[in-house]
C-alpha positions as CSV (number, residue, x, y, z in Angstrom):
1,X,32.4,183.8,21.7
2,X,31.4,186.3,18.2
3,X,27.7,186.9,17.8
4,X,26.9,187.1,14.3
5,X,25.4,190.4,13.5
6,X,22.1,189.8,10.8
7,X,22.6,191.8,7.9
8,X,20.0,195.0,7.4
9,X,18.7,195.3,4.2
10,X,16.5,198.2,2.8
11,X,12.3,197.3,3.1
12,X,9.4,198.9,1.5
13,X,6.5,198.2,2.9
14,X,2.9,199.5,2.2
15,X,0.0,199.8,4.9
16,X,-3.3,199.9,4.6
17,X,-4.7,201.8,7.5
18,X,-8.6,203.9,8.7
19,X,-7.7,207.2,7.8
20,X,-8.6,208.7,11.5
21,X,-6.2,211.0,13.7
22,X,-3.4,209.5,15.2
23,X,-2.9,206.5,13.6
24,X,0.3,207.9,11.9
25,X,1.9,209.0,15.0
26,X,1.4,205.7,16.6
27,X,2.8,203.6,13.6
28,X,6.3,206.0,13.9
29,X,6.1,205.8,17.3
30,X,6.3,202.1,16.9
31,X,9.4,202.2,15.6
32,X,10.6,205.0,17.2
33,X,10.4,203.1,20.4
34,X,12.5,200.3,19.0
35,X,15.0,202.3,17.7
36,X,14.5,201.8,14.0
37,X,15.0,204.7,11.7
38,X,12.6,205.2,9.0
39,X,14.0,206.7,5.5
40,X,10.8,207.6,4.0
41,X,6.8,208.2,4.6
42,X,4.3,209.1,2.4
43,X,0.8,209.2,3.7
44,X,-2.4,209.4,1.1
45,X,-6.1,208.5,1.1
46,X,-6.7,205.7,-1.4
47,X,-10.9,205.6,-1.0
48,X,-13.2,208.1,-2.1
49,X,-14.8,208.3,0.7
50,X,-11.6,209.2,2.2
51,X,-11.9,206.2,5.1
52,X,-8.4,204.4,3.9
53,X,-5.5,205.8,3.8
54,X,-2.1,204.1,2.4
55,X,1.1,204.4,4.1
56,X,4.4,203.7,2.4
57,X,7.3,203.2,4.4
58,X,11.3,202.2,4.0
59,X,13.5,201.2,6.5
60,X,16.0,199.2,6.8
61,X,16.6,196.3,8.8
62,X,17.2,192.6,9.7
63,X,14.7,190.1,8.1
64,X,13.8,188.7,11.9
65,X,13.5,192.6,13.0
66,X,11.3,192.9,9.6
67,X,9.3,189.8,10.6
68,X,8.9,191.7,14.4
69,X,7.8,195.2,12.6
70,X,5.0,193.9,10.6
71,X,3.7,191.6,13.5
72,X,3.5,194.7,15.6
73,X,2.1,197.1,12.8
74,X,-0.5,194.4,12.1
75,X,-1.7,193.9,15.6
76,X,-2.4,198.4,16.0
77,X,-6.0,198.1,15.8
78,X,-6.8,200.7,12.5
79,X,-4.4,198.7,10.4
80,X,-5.6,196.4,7.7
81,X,-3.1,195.1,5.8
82,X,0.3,195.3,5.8
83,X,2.5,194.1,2.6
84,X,6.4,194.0,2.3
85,X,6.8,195.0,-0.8
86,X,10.2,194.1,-1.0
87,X,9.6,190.7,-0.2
88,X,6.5,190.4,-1.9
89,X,8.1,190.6,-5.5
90,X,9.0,192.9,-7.8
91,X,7.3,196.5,-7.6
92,X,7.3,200.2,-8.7
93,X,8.9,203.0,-6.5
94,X,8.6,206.5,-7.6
95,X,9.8,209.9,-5.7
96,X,9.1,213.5,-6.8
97,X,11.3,216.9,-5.8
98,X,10.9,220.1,-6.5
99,X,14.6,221.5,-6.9
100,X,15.5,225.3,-6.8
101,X,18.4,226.1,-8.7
102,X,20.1,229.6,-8.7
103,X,22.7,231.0,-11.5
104,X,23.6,233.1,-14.4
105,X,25.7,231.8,-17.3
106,X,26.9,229.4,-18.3
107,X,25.8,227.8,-14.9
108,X,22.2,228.3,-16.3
109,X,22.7,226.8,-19.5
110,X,24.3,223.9,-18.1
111,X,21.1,223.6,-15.2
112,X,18.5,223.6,-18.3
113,X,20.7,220.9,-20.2
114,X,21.3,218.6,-17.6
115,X,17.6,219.0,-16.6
116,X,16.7,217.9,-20.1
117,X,18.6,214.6,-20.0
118,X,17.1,213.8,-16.1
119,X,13.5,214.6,-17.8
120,X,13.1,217.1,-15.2
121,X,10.5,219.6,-15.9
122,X,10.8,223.8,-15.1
123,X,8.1,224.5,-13.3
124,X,9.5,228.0,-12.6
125,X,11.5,230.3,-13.6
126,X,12.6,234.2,-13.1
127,X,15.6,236.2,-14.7
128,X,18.2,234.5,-11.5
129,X,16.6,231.1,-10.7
130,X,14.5,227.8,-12.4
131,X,12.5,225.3,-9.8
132,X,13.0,221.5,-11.6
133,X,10.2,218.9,-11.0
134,X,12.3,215.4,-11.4
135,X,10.4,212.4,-10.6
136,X,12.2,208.8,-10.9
137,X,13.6,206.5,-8.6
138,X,15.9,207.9,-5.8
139,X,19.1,207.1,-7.1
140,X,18.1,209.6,-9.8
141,X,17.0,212.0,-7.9
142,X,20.2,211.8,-6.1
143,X,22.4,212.1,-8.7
144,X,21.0,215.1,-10.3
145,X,20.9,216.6,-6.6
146,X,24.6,216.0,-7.0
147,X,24.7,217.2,-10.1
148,X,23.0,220.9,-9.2
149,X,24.7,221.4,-6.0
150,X,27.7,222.3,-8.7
151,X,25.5,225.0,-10.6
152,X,23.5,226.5,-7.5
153,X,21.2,224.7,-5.9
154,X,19.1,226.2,-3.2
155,X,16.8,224.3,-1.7
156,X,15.5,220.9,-2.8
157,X,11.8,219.8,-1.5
158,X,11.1,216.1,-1.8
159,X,8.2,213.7,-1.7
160,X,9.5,210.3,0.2
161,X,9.0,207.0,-1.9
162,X,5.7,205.6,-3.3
163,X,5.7,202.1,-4.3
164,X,3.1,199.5,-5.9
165,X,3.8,196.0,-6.6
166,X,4.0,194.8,-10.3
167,X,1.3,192.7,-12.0
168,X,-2.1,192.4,-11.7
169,X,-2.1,191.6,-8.3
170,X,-3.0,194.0,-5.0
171,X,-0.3,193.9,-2.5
C-alpha cells in the first residue's frame, strides 16, 4: 500500500489581529506545535489608534494543512480576519535588506555597478565599506545576496515579506 504524499506549496497569508501582548507568540506557537516552519513574519500596526495590527506570514504547506492553519488562526480569539493571499488572487510582496559590503578595488567598483542595475540604494558608506538598501521581491534580493558574497559581503539585515492583494479590493 503507497500513501500519496500532498504536495506543499508556498502560502502568504495576512492577519488581521488586536495589537495587545502576546498575540504574536501564540500565532507562532500555533504552528510551532504542529510542526510547520514559517519563512517569514512581519508584524505592523495598521490603525492609528494603534489597536490593529497586520501580520504577514509565509509558509509552506499542503492545501488541507493550509485549510487546518487558518481554521485554527481564525478561531485565537484577537484575530479578525485571516486572508490567504495566495489563494485569494494575485497580490504584491515586497522585502527590504540592508546589505553591508566590504572591499577596495576593483571589488568596489564592481559592488556600486551591480548595485546600480538591482536599484539598490547606498545608504552608507566609509573609505572600506558601502551598506545597500535593495527592496524587491525575494528572488531579487537573493540574487544580488549571491552576487555580493563574491565582492565582500558582511552582514546582510532583512525585513521578511509584506504582501497586499491587487485591485481595489481589501483582502
Amino acid at each position: 500500500m503507497h500513501i500519496k504524499e500532498e504536495t506543499k506549496e508556498r502560502h502568504t497569508l495576512a492577519v488581521i489581529v488586536d495589537n495587545e501582548p502576546g498575540i504574536l507568540a501564540r500565532i507562532a506557537g500555533l504552528f510551532t506545535a504542529r510542526g510547520y516552519n514559517i519563512e517569514s513574519l512581519t508584524v505592523s500596526e495598521i490603525t492609528e489608534d494603534n489597536r490593529i495590527s497586520r501580520i504577514t506570514i509565509v509558509t509552506s504547506a499542503s492545501a488541507a494543512v493550509m485549510e487546518q492553519i487558518i481554521a485554527q488562526l481564525e478561531r485565537l480569539v484577537p484575530v479578525h480576519k485571516v486572508t490567504d493571499l495566495t489563494a485569494f488572487g494575485p497580490h504584491v510582496e515586497r522585502e527590504l535588506a540592508l546589505v553591508k559590503v566590504a572591499g577596495t578595488g576593483d571589488h568596489r567598483i564592481e559592488a556600486l555597478r551591480l548595485a546600480e542595475v538591482y536599484r539598490a540604494r547606498v545608504v552608507d558608506a566609509t573609505i572600506s565599506s558601502f551598506v545597500f538598501e535593495v527592496t524587491g521581491g525575494s528572488d531579487k534580493i537573493d540574487k544580488f545576496l549571491e552576487l555580493m558574497r563574491e565582492l565582500g559581503l558582511v552582514e546582510v539585515a532583512r525585513t521578511g515579506i509584506v504582501a497586499i492583494s491587487r485591485g481595489k479590493e481589501a483582502a
